[in-house]
C-alpha positions as CSV (number, residue, x, y, z in Angstrom):
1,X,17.3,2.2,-14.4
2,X,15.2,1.9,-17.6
3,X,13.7,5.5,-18.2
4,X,10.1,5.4,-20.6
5,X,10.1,9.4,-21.1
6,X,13.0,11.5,-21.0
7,X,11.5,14.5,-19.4
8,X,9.2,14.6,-16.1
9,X,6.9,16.8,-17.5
10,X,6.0,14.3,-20.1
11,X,5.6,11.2,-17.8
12,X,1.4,10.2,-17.8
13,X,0.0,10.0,-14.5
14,X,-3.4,8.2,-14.0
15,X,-5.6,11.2,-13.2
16,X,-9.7,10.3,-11.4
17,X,-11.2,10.7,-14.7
18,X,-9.4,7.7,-16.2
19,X,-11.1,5.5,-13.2
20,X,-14.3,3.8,-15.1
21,X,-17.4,4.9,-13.1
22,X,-18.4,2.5,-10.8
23,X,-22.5,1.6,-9.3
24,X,-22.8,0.7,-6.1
25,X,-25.8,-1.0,-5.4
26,X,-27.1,-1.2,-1.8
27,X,-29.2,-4.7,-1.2
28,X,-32.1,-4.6,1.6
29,X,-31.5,-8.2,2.6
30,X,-30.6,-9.1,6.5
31,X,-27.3,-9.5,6.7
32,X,-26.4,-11.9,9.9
33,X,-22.6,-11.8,9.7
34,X,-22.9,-7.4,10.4
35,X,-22.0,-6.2,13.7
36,X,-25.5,-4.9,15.7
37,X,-25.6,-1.7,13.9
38,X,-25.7,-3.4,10.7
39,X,-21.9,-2.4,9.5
40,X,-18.8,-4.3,8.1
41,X,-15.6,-2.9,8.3
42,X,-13.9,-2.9,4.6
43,X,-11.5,-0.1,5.5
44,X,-8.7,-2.9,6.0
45,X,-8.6,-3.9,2.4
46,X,-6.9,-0.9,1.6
47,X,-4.2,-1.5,4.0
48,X,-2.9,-5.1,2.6
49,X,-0.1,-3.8,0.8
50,X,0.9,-0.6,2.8
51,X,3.2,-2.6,5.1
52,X,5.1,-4.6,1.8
53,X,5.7,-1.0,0.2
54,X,7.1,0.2,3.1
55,X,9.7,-2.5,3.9
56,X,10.6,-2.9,0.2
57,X,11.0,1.2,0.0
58,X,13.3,0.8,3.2
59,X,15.3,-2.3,1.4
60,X,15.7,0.1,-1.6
61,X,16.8,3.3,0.3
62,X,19.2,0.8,2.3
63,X,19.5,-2.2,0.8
64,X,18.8,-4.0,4.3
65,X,15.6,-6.7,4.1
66,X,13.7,-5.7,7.7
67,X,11.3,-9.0,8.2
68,X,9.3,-8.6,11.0
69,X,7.8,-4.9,12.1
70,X,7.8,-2.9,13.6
71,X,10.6,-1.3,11.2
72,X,13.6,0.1,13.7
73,X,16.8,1.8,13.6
74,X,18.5,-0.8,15.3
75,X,16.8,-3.6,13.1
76,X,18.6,-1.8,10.5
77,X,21.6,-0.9,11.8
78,X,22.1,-4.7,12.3
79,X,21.7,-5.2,8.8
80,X,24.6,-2.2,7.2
81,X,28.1,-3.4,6.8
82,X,30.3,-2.7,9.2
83,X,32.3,0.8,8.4
């Protein structure tokens, strides 16, 4: 493992002020694609990667590929060598 800083303490985390501020602009146009109250749902985009981290932080703690969810013991346990 290739280490950047030597000490914790010293590692730089991304903190909210180094986010650039961001306008959001609300149109009044009709939107015809909107469910009847006039909302979208954009709450999935943040999801898209969640499941990938998870299966790749599983095939790092285990070293087993899991390729279909949900994740499971025995999916896993299939994948260990034999002791």
């Amino acid at each position: 493992m290739h280490h950047v800083v030597d000490r914790k303490s010293e590692y730089l985390v991304p903190v909210h002020a180094d986010i650039p501020a961001i306008e959001a602009v609300l149109l009044d146009d009709f939107d015809n694609k909107a469910n009847p109250l006039g909302m979208k749902g954009v709450g999935e985009l943040g999801l898209c990667g969640t499941g990938a981290a998870v299966v790749n932080a599983v095939f790092n703690a285990k070293g087993v590929r899991v390729r279909e969810f949900p994740v499971r013991l025995d999916k896993l346990l299939a994948g260990l060598p034999a002791a």
